[in-house]
C-alpha positions in Angstrom: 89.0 83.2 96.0 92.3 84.9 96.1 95.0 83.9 94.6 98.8 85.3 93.6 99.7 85.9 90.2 103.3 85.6 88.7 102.3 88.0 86.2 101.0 91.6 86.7 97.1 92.4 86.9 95.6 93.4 83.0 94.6 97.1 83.4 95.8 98.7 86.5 98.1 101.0 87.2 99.0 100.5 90.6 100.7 97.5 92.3 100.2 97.8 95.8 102.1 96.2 98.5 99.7 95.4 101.7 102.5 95.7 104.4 103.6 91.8 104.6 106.8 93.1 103.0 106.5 90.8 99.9 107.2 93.0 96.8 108.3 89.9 94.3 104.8 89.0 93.2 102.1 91.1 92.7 99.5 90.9 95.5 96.8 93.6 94.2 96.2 95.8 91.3 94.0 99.1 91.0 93.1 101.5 88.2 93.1 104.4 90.3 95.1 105.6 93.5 93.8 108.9 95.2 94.4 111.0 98.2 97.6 110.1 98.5 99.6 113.1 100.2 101.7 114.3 103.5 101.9 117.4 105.2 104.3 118.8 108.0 103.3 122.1 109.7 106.3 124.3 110.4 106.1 126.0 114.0 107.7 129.4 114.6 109.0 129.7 117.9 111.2 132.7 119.7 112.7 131.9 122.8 112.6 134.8 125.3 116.0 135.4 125.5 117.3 134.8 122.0 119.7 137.6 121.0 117.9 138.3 117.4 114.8 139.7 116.5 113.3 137.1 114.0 112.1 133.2 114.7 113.5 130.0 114.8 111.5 127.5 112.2 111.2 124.5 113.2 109.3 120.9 111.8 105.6 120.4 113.1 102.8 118.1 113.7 103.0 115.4 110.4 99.3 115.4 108.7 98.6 112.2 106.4 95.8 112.0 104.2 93.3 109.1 103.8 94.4 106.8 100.7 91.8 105.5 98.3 91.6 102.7 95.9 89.4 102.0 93.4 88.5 99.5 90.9 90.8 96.6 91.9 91.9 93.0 92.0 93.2 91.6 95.4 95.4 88.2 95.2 96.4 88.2 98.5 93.5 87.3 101.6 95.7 90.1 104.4 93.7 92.8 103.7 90.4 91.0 104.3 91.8 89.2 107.1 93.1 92.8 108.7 89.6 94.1 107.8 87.5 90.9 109.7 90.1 91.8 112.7 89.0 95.1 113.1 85.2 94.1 112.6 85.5 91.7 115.6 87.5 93.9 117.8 90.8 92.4 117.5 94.3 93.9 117.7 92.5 97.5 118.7 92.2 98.5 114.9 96.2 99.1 114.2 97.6 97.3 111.1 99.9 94.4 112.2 
């Protein structure tokens, strides 16, 4: 059963916050956080009548990588209950 903790999980690295916007307690610990990154393209672009010959840089599409987590401890029962949403077709999939 889940339960919070006043006092940090043993042995992981990571306190993770699960979106609910509480950050006082910790609600799950994992030993190892990968695949974390962004990315933002730049697009060049040259109007037609721009009065110099070189091209205006401007920021992209924004590219986000998957996030995994392993080997953790989970006090908190939001990310199972987002998961069961999603496996019974509630709220379309999005995070609430």
């Amino acid at each position: 059963m889940a339960v919070l903790r006043d006092r940090p999980y043993v042995q992981f690295n990571f306190h993770v916050n699960l979106g609910d916007g509480v950050t006082n307690t910790p609600q799950a610990g994992f030993q190892e956080i990968s695949g974390i990154g962004m990315e933002v393209t730049i697009t060049e672009y040259r109007p037609g009548n721009y009065a110099f010959n070189n091209v205006i840089k401007t920021p992209g599409l924004n590219k986000a990588t998957d996030v995994t987590m392993k080997r953790g401890v989970i006090g908190s029962l939001d990310l199972y209950k987002w998961l069961d949403d999603v496996r019974n077709g509630i709220n379309n999939g999005r995070a609430r």
